[in-house]
C-alpha positions in Angstrom: 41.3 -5.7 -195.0 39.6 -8.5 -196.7 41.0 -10.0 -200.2 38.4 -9.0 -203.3 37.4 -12.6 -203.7 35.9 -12.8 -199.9 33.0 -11.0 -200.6 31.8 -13.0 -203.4 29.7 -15.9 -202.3 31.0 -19.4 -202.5 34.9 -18.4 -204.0 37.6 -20.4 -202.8 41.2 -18.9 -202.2 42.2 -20.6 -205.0 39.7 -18.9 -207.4 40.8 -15.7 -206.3 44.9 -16.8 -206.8 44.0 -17.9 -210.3 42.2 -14.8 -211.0 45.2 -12.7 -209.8 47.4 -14.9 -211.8 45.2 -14.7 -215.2 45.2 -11.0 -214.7 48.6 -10.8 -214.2 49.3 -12.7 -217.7 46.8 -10.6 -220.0 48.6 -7.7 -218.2 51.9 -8.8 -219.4 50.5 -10.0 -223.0 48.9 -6.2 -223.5 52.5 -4.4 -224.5 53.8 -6.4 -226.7 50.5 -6.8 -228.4 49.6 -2.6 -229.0 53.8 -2.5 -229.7 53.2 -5.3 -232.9 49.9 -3.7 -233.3 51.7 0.0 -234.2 54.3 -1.9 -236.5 51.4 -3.3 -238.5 49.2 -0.5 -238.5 52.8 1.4 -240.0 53.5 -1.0 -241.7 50.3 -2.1 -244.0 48.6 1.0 -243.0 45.2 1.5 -241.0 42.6 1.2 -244.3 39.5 2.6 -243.9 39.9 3.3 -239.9 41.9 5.9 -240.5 39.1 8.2 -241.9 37.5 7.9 -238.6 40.5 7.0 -236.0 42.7 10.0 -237.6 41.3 12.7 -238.3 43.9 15.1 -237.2 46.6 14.0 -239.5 48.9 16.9 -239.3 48.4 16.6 -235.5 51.7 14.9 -233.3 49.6 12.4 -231.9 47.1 12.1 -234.8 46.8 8.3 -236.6 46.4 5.2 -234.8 50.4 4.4 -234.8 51.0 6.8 -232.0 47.4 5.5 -229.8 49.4 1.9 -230.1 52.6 3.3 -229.0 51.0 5.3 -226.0 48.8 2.0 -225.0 52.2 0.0 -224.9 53.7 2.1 -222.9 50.8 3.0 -220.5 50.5 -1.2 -219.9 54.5 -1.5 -219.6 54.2 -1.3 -215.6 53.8 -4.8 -215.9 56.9 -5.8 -217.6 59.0 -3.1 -215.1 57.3 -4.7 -212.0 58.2 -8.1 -213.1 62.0 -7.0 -214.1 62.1 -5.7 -210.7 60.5 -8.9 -208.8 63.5 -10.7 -210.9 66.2 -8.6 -209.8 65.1 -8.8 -206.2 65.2 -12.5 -206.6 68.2 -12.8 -207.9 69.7 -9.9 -205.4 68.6 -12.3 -202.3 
């Protein structure tokens, strides 16, 4: 199988590292940004947003607290893989 960065013309193997590496750190960066992003939203509330983003107020997962707390924990695979490449490291 060939690596992504192959097929594009001219990409060196260390394009295609720092890509993978970039990507890896914005992964990492999105939980903890929705997670601060629901205490703010909670916290100030969401303004005028809210008349479009949350309609269905008297739904569970109405608002755009619970949408923050769902994306954070949808992009926390990142954080548990990197947990478990630490553990494995420190196993060896």
């Amino acid at each position: 199988m060939t690596a992504p960065v192959s097929a594009v013309p001219g990409a060196s193997p260390d394009a295609g590292t720092a890509a993978r590496h970039l990507a890896r750190w914005l992964a990492l960066a999105a939980t903890p940004t929705f997670a601060i992003m629901a205490v703010l939203t909670a916290m100030i509330g969401g303004g005028p947003a809210d008349m479009l983003c949350g309609a269905g107020q008297g739904a569970l997962l109405g608002g755009m607290v619970p949408m923050y707390l769902l994306m954070s924990a949808f992009h926390a695979a990142a954080w548990l893989r990197l947990i478990a490449e630490r553990r494995r490291a420190v196993s060896r």
